[in-house]
C-alpha positions in Angstrom: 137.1 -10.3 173.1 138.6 -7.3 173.8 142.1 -6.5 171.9 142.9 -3.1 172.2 140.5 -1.1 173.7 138.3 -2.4 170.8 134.4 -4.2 171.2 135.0 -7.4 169.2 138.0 -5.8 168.0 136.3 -3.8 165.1 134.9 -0.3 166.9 136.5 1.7 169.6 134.6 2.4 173.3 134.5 6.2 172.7 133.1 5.5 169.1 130.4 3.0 170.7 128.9 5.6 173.3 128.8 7.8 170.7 127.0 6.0 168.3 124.8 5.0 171.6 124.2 8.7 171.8 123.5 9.8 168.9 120.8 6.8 168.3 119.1 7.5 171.5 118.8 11.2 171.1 117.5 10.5 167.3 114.4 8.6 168.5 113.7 11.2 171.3 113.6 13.4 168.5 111.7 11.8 166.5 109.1 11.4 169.2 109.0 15.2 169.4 108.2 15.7 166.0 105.7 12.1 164.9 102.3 13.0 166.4 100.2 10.1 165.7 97.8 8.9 168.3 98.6 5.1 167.2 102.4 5.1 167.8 101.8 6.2 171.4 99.6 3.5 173.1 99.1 3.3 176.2 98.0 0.1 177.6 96.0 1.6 180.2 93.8 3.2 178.0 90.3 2.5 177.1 87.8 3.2 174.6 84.2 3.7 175.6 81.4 5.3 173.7 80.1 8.4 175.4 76.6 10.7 174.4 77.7 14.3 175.1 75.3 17.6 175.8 76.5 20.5 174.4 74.3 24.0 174.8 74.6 26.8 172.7 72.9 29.8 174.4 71.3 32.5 172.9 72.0 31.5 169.3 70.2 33.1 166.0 68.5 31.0 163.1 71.5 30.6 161.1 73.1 28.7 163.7 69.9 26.4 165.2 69.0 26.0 161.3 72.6 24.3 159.7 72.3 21.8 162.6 70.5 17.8 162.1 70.6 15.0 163.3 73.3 12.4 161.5 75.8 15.5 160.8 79.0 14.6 161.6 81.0 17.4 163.9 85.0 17.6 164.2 86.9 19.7 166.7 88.8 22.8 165.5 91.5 22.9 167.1 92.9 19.0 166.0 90.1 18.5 162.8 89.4 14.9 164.2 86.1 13.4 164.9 84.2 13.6 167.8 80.9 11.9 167.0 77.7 12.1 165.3 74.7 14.1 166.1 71.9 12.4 167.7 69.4 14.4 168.9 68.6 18.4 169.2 66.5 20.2 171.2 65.9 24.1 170.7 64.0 25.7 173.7 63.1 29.6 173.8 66.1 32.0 175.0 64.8 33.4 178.1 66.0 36.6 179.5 65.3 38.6 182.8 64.3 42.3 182.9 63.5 44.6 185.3 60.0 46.6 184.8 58.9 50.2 185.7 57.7 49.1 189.2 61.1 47.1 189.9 59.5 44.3 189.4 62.0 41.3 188.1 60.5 39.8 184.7 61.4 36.5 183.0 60.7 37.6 179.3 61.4 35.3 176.2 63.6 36.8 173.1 61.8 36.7 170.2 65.0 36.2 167.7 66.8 34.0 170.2 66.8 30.3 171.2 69.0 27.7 173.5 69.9 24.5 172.1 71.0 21.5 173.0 73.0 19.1 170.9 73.8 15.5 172.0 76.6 14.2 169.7 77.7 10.4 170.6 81.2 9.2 169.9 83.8 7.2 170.9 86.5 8.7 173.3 89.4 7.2 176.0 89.9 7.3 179.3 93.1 7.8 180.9 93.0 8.6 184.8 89.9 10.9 185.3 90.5 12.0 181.9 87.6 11.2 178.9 89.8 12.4 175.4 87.6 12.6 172.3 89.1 14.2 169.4 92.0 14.3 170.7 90.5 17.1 173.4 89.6 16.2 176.9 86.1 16.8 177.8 85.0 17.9 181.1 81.4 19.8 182.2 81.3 23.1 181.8 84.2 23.8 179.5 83.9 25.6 176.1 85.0 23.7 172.8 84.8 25.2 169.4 83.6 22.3 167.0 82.2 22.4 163.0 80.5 20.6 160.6 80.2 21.2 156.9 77.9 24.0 157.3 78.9 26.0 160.7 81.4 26.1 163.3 80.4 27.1 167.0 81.7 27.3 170.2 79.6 25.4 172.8 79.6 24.9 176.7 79.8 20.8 177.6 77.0 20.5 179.5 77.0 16.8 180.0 79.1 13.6 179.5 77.1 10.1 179.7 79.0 6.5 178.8 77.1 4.4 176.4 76.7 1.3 178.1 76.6 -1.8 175.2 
């Protein structure tokens, strides 16, 4: 088997490392630079469906108004999917004040409304980690996300697994 310092007495030691090398460092590279969620799979991953709360505080007509139900919203920062709209509410944006006698008002702004989006979609869990569009989600963080129409940056405001 070996005759000369030689593997099968065709290629050189030295020459086999380096080939070794070379081949190993070329698919760590490669890894660096293919980004697709299906070539790393984890096996400890699942996917659940989860109904999300987003609020948008203090927002004008234009925003409330390019918002129904069935429209399809993508996060900005990786442009994938994270669900479908199922229900809005849009409640009065209240504000407090302070009157002439130091008196603490709750007044309501008459241009101004909260909303509440719930958008359902289908997201992984890894650890304590929920990713959905390839962004995790946790309460109380801000995400920008768009539709067709508008793009917004809203505070999660609650996470809720779909239970089949």
């Amino acid at each position: 088997m070996i005759k000369n310092n030689k593997i099968f007495g065709i290629i050189h030691y030295f020459d086999f490392i380096v080939i070794i090398i070379v081949l190993v460092l070329g698919f760590i590279g490669s890894s660096f630079f293919i980004k697709n969620d299906d070539f790393h799979m984890n096996i400890g991953n699942s996917n659940r469906n989860y109904s999300i709360e987003f609020m948008l505080s203090g927002v004008r007509e234009p925003t409330y108004s390019n918002i129904s139900i069935g429209d399809i919203f993508y996060v900005s920062e990786t442009n994938k999917i994270i669900g479908e709209v199922k229900s809005i509410d849009i409640i009065d944006h209240k504000l407090l004040s302070v009157n002439n006698k130091s008196e603490i008002m709750e007044t309501i702004h008459p241009a101004k409304k909260d909303l509440y989006i719930v958008i359902e979609g289908s997201g992984s869990v890894t650890g304590a980690n929920i990713t959905m569009g390839n962004k995790i989600i946790k309460i109380g963080n801000l995400m920008e996300i768009y539709n067709e129409l508008i793009e917004t940056t809203p505070v999660i405001y609650g996470i809720e697994e779909i239970k089949n």
